[in-house]
TORKOL-4160 file (C-alpha; in steps of 0.2 Angstrom, whole numbers, padded with zeros to 4 digits, m for minus):
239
<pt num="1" X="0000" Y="0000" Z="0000"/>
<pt num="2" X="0006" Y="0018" Z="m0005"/>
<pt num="3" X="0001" Y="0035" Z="0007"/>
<pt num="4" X="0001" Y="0050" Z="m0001"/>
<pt num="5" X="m0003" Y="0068" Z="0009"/>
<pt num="6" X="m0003" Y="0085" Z="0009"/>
<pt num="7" X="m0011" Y="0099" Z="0016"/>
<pt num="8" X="m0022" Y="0117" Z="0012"/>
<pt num="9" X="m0032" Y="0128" Z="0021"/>
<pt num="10" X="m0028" Y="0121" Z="0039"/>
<pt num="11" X="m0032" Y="0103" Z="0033"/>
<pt num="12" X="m0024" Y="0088" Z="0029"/>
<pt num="13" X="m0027" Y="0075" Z="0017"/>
<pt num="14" X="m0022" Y="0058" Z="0017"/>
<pt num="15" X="m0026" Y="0044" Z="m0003"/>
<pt num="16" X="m0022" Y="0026" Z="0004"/>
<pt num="17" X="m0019" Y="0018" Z="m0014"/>
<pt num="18" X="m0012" Y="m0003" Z="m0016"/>
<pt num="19" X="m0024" Y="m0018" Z="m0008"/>
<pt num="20" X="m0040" Y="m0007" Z="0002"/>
<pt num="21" X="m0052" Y="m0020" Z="m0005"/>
<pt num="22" X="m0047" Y="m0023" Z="m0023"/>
<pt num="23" X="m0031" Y="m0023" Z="m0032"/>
<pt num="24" X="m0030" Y="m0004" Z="m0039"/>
<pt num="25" X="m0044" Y="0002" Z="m0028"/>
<pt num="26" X="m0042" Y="0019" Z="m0019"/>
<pt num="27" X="m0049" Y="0028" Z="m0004"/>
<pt num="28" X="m0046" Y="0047" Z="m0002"/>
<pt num="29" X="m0052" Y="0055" Z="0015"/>
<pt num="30" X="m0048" Y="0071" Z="0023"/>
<pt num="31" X="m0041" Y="0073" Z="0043"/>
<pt num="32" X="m0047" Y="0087" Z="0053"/>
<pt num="33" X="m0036" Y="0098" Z="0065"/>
<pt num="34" X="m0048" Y="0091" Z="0077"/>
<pt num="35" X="m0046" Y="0071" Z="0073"/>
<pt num="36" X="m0061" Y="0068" Z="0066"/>
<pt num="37" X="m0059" Y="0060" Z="0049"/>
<pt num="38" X="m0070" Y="0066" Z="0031"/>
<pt num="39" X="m0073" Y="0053" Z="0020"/>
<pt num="40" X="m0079" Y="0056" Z="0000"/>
<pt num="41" X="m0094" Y="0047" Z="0003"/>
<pt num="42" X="m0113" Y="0051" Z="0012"/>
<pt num="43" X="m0118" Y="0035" Z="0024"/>
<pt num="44" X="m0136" Y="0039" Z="0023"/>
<pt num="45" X="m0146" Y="0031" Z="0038"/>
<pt num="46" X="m0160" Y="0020" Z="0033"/>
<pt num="47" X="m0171" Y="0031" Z="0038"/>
<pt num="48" X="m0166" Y="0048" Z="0027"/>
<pt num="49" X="m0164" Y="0035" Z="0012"/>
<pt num="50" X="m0164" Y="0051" Z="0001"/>
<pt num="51" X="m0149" Y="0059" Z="0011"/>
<pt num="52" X="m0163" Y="0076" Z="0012"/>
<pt num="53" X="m0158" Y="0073" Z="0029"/>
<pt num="54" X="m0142" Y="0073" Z="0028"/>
<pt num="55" X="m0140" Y="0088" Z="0016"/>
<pt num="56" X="m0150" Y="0098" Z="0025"/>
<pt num="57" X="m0138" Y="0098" Z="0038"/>
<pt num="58" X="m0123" Y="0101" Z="0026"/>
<pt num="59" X="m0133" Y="0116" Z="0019"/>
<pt num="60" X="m0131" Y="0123" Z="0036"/>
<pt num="61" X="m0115" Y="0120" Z="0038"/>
<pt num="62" X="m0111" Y="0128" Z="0021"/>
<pt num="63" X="m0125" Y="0143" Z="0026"/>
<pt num="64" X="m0115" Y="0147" Z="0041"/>
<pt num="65" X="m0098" Y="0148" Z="0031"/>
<pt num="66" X="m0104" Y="0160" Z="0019"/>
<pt num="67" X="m0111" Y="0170" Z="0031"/>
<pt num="68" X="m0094" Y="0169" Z="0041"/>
<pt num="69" X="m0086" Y="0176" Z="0027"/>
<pt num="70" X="m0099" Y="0191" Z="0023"/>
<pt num="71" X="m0096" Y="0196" Z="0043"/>
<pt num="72" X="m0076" Y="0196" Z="0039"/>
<pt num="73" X="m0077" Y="0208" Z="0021"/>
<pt num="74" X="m0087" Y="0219" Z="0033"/>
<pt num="75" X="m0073" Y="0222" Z="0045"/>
<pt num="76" X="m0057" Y="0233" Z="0040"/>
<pt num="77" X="m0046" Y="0223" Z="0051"/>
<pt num="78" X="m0047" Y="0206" Z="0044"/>
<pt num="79" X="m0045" Y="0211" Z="0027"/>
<pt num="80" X="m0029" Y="0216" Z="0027"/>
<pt num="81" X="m0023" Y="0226" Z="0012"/>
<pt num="82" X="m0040" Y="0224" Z="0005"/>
<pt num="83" X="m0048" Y="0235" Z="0014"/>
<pt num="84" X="m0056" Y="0251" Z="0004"/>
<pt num="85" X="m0056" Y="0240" Z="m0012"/>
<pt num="86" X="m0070" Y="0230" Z="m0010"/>
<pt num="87" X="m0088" Y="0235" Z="m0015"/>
<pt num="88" X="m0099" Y="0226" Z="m0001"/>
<pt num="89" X="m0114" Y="0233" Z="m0007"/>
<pt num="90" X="m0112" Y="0224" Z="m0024"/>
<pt num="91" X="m0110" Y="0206" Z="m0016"/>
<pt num="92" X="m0117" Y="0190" Z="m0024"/>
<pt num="93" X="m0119" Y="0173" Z="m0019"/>
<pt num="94" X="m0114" Y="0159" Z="m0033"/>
<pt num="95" X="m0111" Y="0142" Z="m0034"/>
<pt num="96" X="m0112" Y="0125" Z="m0043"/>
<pt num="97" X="m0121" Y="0111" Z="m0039"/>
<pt num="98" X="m0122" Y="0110" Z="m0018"/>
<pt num="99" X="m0114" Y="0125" Z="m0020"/>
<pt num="100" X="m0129" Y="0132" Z="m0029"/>
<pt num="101" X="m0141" Y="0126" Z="m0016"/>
<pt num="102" X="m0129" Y="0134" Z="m0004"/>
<pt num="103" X="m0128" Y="0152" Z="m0010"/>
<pt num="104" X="m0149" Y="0152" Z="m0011"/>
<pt num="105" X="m0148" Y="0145" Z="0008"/>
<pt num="106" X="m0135" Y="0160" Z="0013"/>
<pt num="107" X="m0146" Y="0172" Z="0002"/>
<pt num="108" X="m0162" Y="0170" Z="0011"/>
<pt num="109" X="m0165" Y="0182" Z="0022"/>
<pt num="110" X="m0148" Y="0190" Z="0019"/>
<pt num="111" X="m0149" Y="0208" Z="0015"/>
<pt num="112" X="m0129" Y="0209" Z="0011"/>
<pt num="113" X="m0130" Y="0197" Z="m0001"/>
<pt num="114" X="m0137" Y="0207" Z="m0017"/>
<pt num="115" X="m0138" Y="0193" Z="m0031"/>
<pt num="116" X="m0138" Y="0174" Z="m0031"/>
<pt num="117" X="m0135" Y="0161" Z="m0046"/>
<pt num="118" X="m0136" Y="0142" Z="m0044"/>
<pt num="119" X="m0127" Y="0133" Z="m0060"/>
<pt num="120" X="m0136" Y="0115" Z="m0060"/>
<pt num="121" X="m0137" Y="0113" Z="m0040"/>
<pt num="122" X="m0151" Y="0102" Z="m0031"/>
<pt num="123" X="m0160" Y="0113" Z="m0018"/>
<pt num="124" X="m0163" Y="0104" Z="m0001"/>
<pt num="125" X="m0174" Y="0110" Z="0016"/>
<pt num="126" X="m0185" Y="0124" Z="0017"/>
<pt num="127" X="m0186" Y="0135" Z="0001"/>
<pt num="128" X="m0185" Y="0154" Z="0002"/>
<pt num="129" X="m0196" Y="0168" Z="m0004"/>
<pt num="130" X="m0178" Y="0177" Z="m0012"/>
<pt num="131" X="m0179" Y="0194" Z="m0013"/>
<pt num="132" X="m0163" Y="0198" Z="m0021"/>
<pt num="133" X="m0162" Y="0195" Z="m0042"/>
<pt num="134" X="m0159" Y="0176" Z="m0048"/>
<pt num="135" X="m0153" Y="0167" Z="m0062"/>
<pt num="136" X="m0154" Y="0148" Z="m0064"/>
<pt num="137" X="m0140" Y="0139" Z="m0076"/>
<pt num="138" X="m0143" Y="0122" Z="m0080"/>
<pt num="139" X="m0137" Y="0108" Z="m0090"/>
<pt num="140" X="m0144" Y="0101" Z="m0105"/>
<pt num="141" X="m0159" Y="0089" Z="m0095"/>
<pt num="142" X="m0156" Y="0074" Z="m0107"/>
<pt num="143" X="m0139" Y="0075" Z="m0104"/>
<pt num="144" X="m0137" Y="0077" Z="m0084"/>
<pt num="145" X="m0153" Y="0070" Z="m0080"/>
<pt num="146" X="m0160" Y="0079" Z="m0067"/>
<pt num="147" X="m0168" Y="0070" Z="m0053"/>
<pt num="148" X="m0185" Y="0076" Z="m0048"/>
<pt num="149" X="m0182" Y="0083" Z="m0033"/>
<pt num="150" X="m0169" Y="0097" Z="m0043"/>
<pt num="151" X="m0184" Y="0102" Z="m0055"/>
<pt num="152" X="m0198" Y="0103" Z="m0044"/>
<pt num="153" X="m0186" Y="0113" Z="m0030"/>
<pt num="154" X="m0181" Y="0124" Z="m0043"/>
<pt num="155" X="m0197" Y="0128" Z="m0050"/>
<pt num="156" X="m0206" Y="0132" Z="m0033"/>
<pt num="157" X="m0191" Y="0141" Z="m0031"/>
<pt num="158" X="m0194" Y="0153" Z="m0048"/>
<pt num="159" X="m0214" Y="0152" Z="m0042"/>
<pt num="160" X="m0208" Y="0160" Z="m0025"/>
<pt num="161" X="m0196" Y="0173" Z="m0031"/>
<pt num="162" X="m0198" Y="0193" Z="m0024"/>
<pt num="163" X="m0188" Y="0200" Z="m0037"/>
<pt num="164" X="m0182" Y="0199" Z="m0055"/>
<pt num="165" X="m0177" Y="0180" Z="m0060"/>
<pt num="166" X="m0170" Y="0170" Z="m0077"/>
<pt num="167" X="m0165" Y="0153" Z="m0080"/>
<pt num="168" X="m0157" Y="0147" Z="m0095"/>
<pt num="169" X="m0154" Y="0129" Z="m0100"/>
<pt num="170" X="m0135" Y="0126" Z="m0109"/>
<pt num="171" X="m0140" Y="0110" Z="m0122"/>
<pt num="172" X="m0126" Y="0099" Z="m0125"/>
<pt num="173" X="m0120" Y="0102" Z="m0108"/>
<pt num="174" X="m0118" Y="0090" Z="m0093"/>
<pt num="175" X="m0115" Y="0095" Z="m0074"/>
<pt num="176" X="m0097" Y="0092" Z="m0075"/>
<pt num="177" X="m0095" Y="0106" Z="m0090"/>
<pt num="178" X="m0096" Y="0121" Z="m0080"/>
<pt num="179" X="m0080" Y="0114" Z="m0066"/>
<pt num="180" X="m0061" Y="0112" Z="m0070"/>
<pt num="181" X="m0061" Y="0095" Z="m0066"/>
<pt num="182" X="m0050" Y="0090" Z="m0080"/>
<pt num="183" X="m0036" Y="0105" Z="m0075"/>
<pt num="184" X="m0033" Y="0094" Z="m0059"/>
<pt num="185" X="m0025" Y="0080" Z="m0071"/>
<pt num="186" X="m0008" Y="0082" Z="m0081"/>
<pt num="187" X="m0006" Y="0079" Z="m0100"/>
<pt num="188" X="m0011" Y="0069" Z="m0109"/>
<pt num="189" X="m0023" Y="0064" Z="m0097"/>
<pt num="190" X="m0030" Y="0081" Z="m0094"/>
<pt num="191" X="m0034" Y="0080" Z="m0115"/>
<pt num="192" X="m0041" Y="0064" Z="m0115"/>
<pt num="193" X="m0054" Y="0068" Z="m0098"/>
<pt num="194" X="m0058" Y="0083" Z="m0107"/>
<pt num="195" X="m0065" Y="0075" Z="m0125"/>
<pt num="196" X="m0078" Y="0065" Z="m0110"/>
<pt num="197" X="m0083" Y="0077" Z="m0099"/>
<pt num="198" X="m0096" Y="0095" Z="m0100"/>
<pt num="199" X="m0106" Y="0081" Z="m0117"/>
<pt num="200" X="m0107" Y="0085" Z="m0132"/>
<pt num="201" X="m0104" Y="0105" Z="m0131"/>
<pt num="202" X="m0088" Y="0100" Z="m0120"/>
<pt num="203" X="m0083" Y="0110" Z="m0103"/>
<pt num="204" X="m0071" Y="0125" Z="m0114"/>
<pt num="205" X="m0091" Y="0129" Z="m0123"/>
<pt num="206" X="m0101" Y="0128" Z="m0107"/>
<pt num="207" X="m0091" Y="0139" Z="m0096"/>
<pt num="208" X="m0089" Y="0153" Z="m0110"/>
<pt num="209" X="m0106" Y="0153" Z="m0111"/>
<pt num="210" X="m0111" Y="0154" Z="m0093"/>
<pt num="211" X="m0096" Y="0165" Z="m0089"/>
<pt num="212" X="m0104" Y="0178" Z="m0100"/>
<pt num="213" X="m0123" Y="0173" Z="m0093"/>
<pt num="214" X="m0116" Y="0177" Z="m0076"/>
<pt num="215" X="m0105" Y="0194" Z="m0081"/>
<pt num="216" X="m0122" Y="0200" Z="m0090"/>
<pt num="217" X="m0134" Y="0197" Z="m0077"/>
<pt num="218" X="m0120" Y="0204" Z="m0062"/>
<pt num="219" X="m0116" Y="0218" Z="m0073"/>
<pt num="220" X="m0136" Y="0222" Z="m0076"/>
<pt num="221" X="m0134" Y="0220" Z="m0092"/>
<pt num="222" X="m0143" Y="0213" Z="m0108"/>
<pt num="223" X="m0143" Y="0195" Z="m0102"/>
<pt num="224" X="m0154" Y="0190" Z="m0116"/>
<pt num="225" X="m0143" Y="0196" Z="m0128"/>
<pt num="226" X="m0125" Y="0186" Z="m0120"/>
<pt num="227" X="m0138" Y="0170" Z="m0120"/>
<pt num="228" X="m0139" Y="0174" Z="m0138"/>
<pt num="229" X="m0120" Y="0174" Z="m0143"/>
<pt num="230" X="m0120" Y="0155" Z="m0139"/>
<pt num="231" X="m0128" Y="0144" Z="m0151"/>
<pt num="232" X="m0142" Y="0133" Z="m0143"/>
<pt num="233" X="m0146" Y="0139" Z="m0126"/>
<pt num="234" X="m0165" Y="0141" Z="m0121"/>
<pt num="235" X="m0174" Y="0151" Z="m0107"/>
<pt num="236" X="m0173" Y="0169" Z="m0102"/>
<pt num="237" X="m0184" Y="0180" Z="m0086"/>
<pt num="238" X="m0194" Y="0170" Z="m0076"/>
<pt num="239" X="m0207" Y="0165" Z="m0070"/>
């Protein structure tokens, strides 16, 4: 068996790789200043087969770190050199997948945040009535495959909105197209990975097109018209 570590942020990690249950089989978990141990994977109880449970708790976890970091922009002492260049009036919540659900969970009822955008995330627990602007990005439907639970949360989501709201759907994209995941991996491998993952449009096509979604709608612009510069995407205000 081969250990590999390192550590960011304060935390370690630790990839056990050689004979865990299966020849070439690997198991990644991440240790915690206070000894407890993260593991990649959610044991769900029997009982919160679903995990709604479960991710509701993580939503509150995430909640409260957002809102950690909102308290820390506000005071000049804890940010350094970049105090008196930031705009906190002009702060918006953004996130992919959980972190979409997160930045509408740290939004609700959140007057500092003044904008929010879920990219392709699941919501979980009680939905808000969000009265700060909102724009939806989503996958191509065939391609991901959303589960229920995302378009139904999502939709009472739009159905509940106080303020101005779009979503747009990005066809020939999957989930995995708008992150970096194949910049984690060297070349050639980092070529190969790409040709597979963000489907048919490919991750470079999906994340120019949401990158200029996103810069139009922070920037009050003409949304409409950025949607329009990419070929095939569907959607605009809501509800």
């Amino acid at each position: 068996m081969r250990a590999e570590a390192g550590s960011y942020f304060g935390m370690s990690w630790v990839r056990l790789r050689g004979d865990v249950s299966a020849p070439g089989d690997a198991v990644a978990v991440t240790g915690l200043a206070d000894g407890n141990v993260a593991t990649a994977t959610d044991d769900f109880p029997e009982n919160d087969a679903d995990g709604e449970r479960c991710m509701t708790d993580h939503l509150r976890v995430r909640r409260g770190d957002l809102r950690f970091v909102l308290d820390q922009l506000h005071r000049t002492d804890a940010i350094g050199a970049l105090s008196g260049h930031l705009d906190t009036d002009r702060i918006a919540a953004i996130g992919h997948s959980f972190g979409g659900a997160s930045a509408v969970a740290a939004a609700a009822d959140e007057p500092r945040i003044k904008a929010v955008a879920n990219i392709d995330g699941t919501l979980y627990g009680d939905l808000p009535a969000l009265k700060q602007p909102f724009l939806l990005l989503e996958s191509d439907h065939s391609e991901t495959g959303h589960s229920a639970q995302y378009l139904d949360r999502n939709r009472d989501l739009i159905q509940r909105l106080q303020a101005t709201g779009f979503r747009y759907e990005i066809t020939e994209a999957n989930h995995i197209g708008f992150t970096d995941v194949p910049l984690f991996l060297a070349a050639p491998a980092r070529i190969a990975v790409a040709q597979f993952i963000g489907g048919e449009r490919g991750p470079v096509d999906t994340q120019r097109a949401a990158n200029d979604i996103l810069v139009a709608f922070l920037r009050d612009g003409d949304i409409q018209e950025a949607a329009a510069g990419h070929p095939n995407i569907h959607g605009g205000p809501v509800p």
